[in-house]
C-alpha positions, 0 to 999 in steps of 0.5 A: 230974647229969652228973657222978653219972652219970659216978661211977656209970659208973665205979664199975660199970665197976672193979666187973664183970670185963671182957674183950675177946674178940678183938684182934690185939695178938700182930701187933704184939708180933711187931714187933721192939722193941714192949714190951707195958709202955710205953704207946704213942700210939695216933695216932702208933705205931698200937698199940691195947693194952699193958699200961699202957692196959689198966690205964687202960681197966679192961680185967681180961682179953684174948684176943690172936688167933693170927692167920695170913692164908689161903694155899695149901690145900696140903700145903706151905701148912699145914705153913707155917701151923702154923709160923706158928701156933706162932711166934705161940704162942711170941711171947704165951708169951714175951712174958707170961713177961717180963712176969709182973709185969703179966699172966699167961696164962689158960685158965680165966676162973675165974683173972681174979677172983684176977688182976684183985685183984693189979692183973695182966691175964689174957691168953686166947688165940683162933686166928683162921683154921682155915686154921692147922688146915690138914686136921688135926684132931689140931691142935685139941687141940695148939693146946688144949694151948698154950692156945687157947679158942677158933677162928675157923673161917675168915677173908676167904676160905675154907678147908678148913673152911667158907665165908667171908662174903666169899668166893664160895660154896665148900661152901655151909656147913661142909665135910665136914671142918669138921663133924670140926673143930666136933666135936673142938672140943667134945670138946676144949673148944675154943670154935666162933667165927663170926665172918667165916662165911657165914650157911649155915656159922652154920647149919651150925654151930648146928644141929650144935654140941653146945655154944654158939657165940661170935662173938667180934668181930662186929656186926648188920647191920640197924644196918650191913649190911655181910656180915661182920655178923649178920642178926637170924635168925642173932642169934636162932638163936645166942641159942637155941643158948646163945651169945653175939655179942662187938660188934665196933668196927672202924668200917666194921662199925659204920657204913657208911663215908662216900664216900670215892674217893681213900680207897678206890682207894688202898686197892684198890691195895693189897689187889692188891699184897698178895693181898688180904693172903692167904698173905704171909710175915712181911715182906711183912705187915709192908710190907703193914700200914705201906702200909696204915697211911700210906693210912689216915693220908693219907686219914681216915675220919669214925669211926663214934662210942661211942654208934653202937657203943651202938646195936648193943648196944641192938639186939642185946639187944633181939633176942638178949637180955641174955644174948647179948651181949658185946664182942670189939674187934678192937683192933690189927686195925681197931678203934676208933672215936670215943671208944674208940679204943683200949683206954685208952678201954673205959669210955667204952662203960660210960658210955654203956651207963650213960647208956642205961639199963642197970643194973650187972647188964647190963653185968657180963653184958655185960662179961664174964659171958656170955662166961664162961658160955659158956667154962664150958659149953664146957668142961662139954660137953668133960668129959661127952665124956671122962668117956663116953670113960673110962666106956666103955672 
């Protein structure tokens, strides 16, 4: 019976399009030396996804996160955020260029199928942190242009744009310039990521959004309460709004992590020498990363397992609905747990989805169907705006 239910698994998870909507692969691509083409160990090189392990795992398409930490919010401090950004940019362009055999970029889902059926990856990208917009909402549409689908308004602290959930309260919500950011994003076609926003920016947001939201790595905080998870209102609103909430498998998410002192002292120690990990140029994030690394080797956590990750899921469908759920792993940024810890292990949660009841046309929605919904009608809301513009003039 087992072994059926293995099969079947199997079968259903090399049938469906699967995508993970959130990873930050690009920082380690960004190292010098790191091919996206050799598999890599993850306990020992501390790397979660490249190509070869994609293909294992059965994973069709990733987002790789142009990710930059929060700095000043000053003029100098977003012109360095651009740079960033763009270095970033160029990495991922350079990177799939070479490696054209493998993966290709994609701005529209609609490529994956024709992808997936040449053995190649499609690879998407997300801005992680509306900091790289620094006070210039022109950017969203050049960040479009190079291929972003989608932002997250803010990370760990906030922004010019919104409020954080782990930072004090600043705007109480979007600011007055995040309502012209989360307009240009749906004028442009640019998915409204909110993942790491305050509850009051979730709210802001939806009720002024003219298309559906993503949260494209996050968790519900009735299973782990933890501030960077949904509330069951929020999980509802968005479901009402037309979005979908990508489950996040960074493990102090999905499960509240055991006592651990020593663990987190030395952890303490090193959020103090590095700023909380905000506003650090290259090498110092560098150093930052490996220090943070070798604390997490010296001292491991008791992982958070697939079936913990499956109980979130179960959640959340049961309070959002079937069709509001997906799966952004924050691999290369955190994520893994027990059983998937990294992306050569993506049918595991197949498998326990399986074993749980679900049938293929669940997980095809939860693999990748709702969030190339939501990638559609974002795009269709861009178009209705420019077709007004073009009518009107």
């Amino acid at each position: 019976m087992a072994g059926d239910i293995e099969k079947k698994a199997a079968a259903i998870h090399h049938s469906v399009i699967t995508i993970d909507s959130h990873t930050d692969t690009p920082m380690q691509m960004m190292q010098k030396g790191f091919d996206m083409t050799v598999r890599h160990d993850a306990k020992r090189d501390h790397s979660k996804i490249d190509f070869p392990r994609m293909k294992e795992g059965g994973l069709d398409a990733v987002f790789f996160a142009v990710f930059v930490s929060q700095g000043p919010r000053t003029a100098d401090g977003n012109e360095k955020v651009r740079q960033k950004a763009v270095a970033l940019f160029d990495t991922i362009d350079a990177v799939i260029g070479r490696n054209h055999l493998f993966a290709e970029k994609a701005v529209s889902p609609d490529a994956i199928p024709a992808l997936k059926k040449q053995g190649k990856r499609a690879v998407f990208i997300g801005i992680e942190n509306g900091y790289a917009v620094g006070n210039d909402k022109s950017l969203v549409s050049t960040y479009y242009l190079r291929g972003a689908r989608y932002i997250t308004l803010c990370h760990t602290k906030n922004n010019d744009i919104c409020d954080s959930s782990t930072d004090t309260v600043g705007y109480n919500g979007l600011s007055p310039f995040g309502y012209e950011v989360v307009q240009e994003m749906n004028h442009v076609g640019v998915m409204v990521d909110v993942s790491h926003t305050s509850d009051k920016t979730v709210r802001d947001v939806l009720a002024f959004t003219k298309a559906p939201v993503i949260a494209s790595h996050s968790c519900a905080k009735a299973i782990c309460n933890n501030p960077r998870n949904l509330s069951d209102d929020l999980l509802k609103a968005i479901a009402k709004n037309g979005g979908v909430v990508q489950m996040c498998i960074l493990s102090d998410y999905v499960k509240t992590p055991l006592p651990n002192p020593a663990r987190d002292s030395a952890r303490a120690a090193i959020r103090k020498k590095y700023h909380d990990f905000d506003g650090l140029s290259d090498d110092e994030m560098k150093e930052a990363r490996q220090a943070w690394t070798t604390v997490n080797d010296s001292y491991p956590q008791k992982l958070a397992t697939v079936s913990d990750v499956a109980d979130h899921i179960d959640h959340m469908v049961k309070v959002a609905g079937i069709r509001h759920v997906g799966i952004g792993t924050d691999f290369d940024g955190g994520g893994g747990v027990e059983g998937c810890y990294d992306v050569s292990e993506m049918g595991n949660i197949t498998l326990e989805l399986v074993r749980r009841g679900y049938s293929s046309g669940d997980i095809r929605k939860i693999w990748g169907g709702n969030l190339v919904r939501v990638m559609k009608k974002t795009a269709a809301v861009a178009e209705k705006y420019k077709l007004h513009c073009r009518c009107s003039k």
